[in-house]
C-alpha positions in Angstrom: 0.0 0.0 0.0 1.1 3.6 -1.4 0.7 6.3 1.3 1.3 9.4 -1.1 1.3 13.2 0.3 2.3 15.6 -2.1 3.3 19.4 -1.0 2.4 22.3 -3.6 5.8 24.5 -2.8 3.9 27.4 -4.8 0.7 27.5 -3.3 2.3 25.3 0.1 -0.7 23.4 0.2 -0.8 19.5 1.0 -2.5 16.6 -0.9 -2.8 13.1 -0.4 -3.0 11.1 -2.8 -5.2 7.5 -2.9 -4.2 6.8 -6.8 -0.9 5.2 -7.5 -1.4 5.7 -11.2 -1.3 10.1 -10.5 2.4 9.8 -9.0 3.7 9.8 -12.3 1.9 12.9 -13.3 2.9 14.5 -10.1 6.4 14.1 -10.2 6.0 16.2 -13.7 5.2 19.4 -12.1 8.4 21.0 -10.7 6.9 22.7 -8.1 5.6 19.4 -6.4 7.4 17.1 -3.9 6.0 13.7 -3.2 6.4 11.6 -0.2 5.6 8.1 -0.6 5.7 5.9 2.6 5.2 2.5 2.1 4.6 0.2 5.4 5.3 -3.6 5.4 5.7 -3.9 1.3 4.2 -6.5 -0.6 6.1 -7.7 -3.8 3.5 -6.0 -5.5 4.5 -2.9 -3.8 8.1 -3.2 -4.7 7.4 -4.0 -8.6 5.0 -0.6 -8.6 8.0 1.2 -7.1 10.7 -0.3 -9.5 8.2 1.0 -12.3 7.1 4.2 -11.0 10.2 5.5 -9.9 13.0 3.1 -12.3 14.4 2.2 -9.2 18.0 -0.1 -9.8 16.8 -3.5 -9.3 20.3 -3.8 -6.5 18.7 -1.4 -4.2 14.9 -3.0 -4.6 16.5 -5.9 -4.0 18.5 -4.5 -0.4 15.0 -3.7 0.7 13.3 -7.0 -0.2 15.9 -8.6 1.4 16.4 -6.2 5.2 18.8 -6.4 7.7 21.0 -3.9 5.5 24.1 -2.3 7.3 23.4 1.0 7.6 24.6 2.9 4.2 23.9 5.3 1.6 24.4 4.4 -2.1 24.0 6.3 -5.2 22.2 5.3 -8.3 21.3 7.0 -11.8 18.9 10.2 -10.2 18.7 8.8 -6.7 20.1 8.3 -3.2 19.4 5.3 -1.4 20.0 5.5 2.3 19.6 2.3 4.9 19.1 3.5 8.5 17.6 2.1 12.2 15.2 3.2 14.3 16.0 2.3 18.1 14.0 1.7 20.6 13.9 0.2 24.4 11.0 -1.7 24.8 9.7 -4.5 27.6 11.9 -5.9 29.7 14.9 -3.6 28.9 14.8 -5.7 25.2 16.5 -3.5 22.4 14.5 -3.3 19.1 15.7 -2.0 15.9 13.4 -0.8 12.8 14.7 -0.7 9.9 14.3 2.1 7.4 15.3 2.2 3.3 14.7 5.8 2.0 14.7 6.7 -1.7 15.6 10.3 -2.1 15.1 12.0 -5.2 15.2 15.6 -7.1 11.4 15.9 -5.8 10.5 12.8 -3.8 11.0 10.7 -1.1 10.4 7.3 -0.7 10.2 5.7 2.5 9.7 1.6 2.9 9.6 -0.1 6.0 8.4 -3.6 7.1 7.8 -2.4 11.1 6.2 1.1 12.1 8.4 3.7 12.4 7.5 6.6 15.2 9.5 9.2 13.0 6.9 8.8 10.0 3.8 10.8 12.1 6.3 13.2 13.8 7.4 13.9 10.0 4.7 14.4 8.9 3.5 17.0 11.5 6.9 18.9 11.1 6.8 19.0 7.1 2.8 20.6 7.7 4.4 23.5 9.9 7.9 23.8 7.9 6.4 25.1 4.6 7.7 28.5 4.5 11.2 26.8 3.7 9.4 24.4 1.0 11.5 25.7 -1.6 14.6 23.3 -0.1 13.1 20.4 -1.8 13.4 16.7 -0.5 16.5 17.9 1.1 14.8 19.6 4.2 12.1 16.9 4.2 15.1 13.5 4.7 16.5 16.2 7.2 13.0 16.2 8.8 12.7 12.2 8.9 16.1 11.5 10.1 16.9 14.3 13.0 14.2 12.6 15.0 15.4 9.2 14.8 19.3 10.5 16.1 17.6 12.4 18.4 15.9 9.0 20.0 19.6 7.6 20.2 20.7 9.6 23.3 17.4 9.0 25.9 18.3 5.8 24.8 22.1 6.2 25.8 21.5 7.5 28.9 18.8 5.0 29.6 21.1 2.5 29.3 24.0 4.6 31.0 21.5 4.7 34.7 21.0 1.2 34.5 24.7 0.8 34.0 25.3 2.8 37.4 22.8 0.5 38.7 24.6 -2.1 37.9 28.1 -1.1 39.3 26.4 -0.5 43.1 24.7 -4.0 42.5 28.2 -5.6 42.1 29.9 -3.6 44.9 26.9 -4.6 46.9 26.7 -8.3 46.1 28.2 -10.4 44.0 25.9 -12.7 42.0 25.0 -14.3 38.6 22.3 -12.0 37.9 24.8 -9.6 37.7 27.3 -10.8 35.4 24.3 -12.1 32.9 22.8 -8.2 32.7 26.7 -7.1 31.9 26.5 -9.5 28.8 23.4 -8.8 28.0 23.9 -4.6 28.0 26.7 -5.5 26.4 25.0 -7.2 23.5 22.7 -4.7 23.4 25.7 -2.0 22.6 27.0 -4.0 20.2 23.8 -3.9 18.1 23.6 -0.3 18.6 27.2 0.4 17.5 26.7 -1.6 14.3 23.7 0.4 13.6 24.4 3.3 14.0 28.3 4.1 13.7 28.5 3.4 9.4 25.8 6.3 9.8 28.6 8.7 10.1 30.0 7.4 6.8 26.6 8.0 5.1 26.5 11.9 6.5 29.9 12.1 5.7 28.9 11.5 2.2 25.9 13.3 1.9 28.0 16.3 3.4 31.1 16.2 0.9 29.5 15.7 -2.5 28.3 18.2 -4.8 24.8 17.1 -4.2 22.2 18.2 -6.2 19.2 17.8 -4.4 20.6 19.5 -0.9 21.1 22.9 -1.8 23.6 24.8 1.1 20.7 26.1 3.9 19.5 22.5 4.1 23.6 21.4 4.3 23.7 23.0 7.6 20.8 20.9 8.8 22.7 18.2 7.9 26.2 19.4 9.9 23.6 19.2 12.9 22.5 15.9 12.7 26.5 14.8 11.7 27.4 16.2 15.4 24.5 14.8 16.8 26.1 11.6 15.5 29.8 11.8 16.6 28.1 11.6 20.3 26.3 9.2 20.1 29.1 7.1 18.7 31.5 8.7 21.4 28.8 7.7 24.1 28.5 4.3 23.3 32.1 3.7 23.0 32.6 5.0 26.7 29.5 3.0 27.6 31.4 -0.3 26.5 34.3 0.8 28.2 32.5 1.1 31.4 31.1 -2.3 31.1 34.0 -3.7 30.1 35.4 -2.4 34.0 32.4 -3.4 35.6 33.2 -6.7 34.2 36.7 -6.5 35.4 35.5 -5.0 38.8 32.9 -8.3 39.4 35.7 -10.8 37.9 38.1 -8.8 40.8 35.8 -8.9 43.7 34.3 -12.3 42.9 37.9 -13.7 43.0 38.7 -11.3 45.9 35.8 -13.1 47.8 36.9 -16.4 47.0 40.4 -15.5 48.4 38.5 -14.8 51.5 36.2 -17.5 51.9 39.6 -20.0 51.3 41.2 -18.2 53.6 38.9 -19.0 56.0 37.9 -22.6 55.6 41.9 -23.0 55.6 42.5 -21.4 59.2 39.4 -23.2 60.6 40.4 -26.7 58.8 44.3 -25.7 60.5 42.2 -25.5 63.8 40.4 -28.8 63.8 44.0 -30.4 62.3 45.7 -29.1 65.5 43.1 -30.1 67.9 42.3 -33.7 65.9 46.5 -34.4 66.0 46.0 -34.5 70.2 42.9 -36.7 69.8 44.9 -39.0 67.8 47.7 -39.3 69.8 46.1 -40.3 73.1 43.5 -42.2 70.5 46.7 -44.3 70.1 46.1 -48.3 71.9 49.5 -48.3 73.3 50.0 -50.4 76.6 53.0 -48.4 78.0 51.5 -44.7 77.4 51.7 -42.9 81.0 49.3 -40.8 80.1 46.8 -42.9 79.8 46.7 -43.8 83.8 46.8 -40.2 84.4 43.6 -39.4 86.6 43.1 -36.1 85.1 44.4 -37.3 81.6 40.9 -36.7 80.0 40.5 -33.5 81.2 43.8 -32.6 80.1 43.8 -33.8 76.6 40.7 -31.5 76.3 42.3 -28.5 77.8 45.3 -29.5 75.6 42.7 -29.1 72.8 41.4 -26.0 73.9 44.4 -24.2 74.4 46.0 -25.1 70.6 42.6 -24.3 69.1 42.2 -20.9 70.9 45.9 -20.0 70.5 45.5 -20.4 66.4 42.3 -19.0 66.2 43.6 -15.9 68.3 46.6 -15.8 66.2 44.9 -16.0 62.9 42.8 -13.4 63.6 45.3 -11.0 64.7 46.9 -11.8 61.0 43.3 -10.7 60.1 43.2 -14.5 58.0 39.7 -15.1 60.4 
């Protein structure tokens, strides 16, 4: 399904458009730009858009096929950029949307299998934007993308609190929970870094080119959204780095705690070994051991005990080893 709005930039009045067939008599009129968003495509979508618009079969067939690094390639009269949509939903689960815009002299095509929040908030923008209609498709790809970076750093620091979290949880307590939500945040960076760092190769190139359809005002836009990206980039990268020293921290303190509990068991096993050696030396069946006539001999092997197991407790605590 074809979800066409077309703005009048002389009169800077909107029309949407129910008719597939009327694109091609639209994109005609110089003063129109068209904006056709196309959710979850059928492959009778993509064969209207191939013919409509003589898309390059390569790039209809990135978009058939998703899960596109992020990129931006250019064809005979056309851009096409790849880009994600982020999003934190239930349960702290990362979900990525994936969106393929076609941007040309005077349209825009957008197709995307999931919904994109951007699309509505576009839309709304593009209405109130029209007294700088005359910057073409250029302002409107400005308008559709700037939101989406924007999303990336609530995100960020989203992620960054439950990171702090996370470091008083390990301090606190040492447990498996723990060290599963490190590899799991971690994962979740991961996928954020591989979609969205190669975006600052496709502003780079939309920045550097002679390009046609961005004329210098809408440039500057661009230069925005560019800066916008270095940070997020630069965030996430510190972001791994701090969970790559929580993990270091809970690999440290989880060994530092094992020292302790050895410790431990070892003094009180050197104990029971001290006290057990006296049991097993008057435990001894000997005929010709004196001690064993002795009338206090019982009450002196246990005081013997007593005295060993004190003086090696006492002494291993003031080593601090108890």
């Amino acid at each position: 399904m074809l979800n066409t709005l077309v703005l009048d930039r002389q009169t800077r009045t909107f029309t949407r458009i129910s008719d597939p067939d009327e694109i091609s008599n639209l994109r005609e009129i110089e003063s129109n730009i068209i904006w056709v968003d196309v959710p979850d495509p059928t492959s009778q979508d993509f064969d209207e858009l191939a013919k409509e618009f003589s898309f390059h079969p390569l790039s209809i067939e990135d978009v058939r096929q998703e899960h596109q690094r992020p990129k931006v390639e250019e064809y005979n009269g056309y851009y096409f950029i790849v880009l994600y949509e982020a999003e934190l939903v239930e349960d702290n689960h990362l979900k990525l949307r994936e969106l393929n815009i076609f941007l040309g002299r005077n349209y825009l095509v957008t197709v995307h299998s999931q919904p994109i929040r951007a699309i509505a908030a576009t839309e709304k923008l593009w209405r109130e934007w029209t007294d700088l209609a005359e910057r073409g498709t250029g302002l409107l790809v400005y308008l559709l993308i700037d939101p989406i970076v924007d999303e990336y750093m609530p995100l960020l620091d989203n992620l960054s609190d439950k990171i702090d979290d996370l470091e008083d949880a390990i301090f606190a307590e040492t447990n498996q929970d723990a060290l599963e939500e490190i590899f799991r945040m971690k994962k979740q960076l991961l996928f954020l870094r591989r979609s969205i760092t190669p975006l600052r190769d496709v502003f780079n190139t939309l920045l550097r080119r002679e390009q046609p359809i961005f004329s210098r005002e809408t440039s500057v836009y661009f230069q925005d959204v560019f800066d916008h990206l270095i940070r997020v980039t630069d965030t996430i990268d510190i972001l791994r780095d701090m969970l790559g020293s929580i993990m270091d921290a809970y690999l440290s303190i989880a060994s530092n705690r094992m020292n302790s509990v050895m410790k431990r068991l070892t003094s009180i096993a050197t104990i029971l070994m001290s006290v057990t050696l006296i049991a097993g030396i008057y435990g001894m069946n000997f005929e010709r051991m004196p001690e064993l006539k002795w009338h206090f001999g019982y009450v002196g092997a246990l005081a013997s005990m007593l005295i060993v197991g004190l003086a090696i407790y006492f002494y291993f605590r003031k080593n601090k080893w108890l």
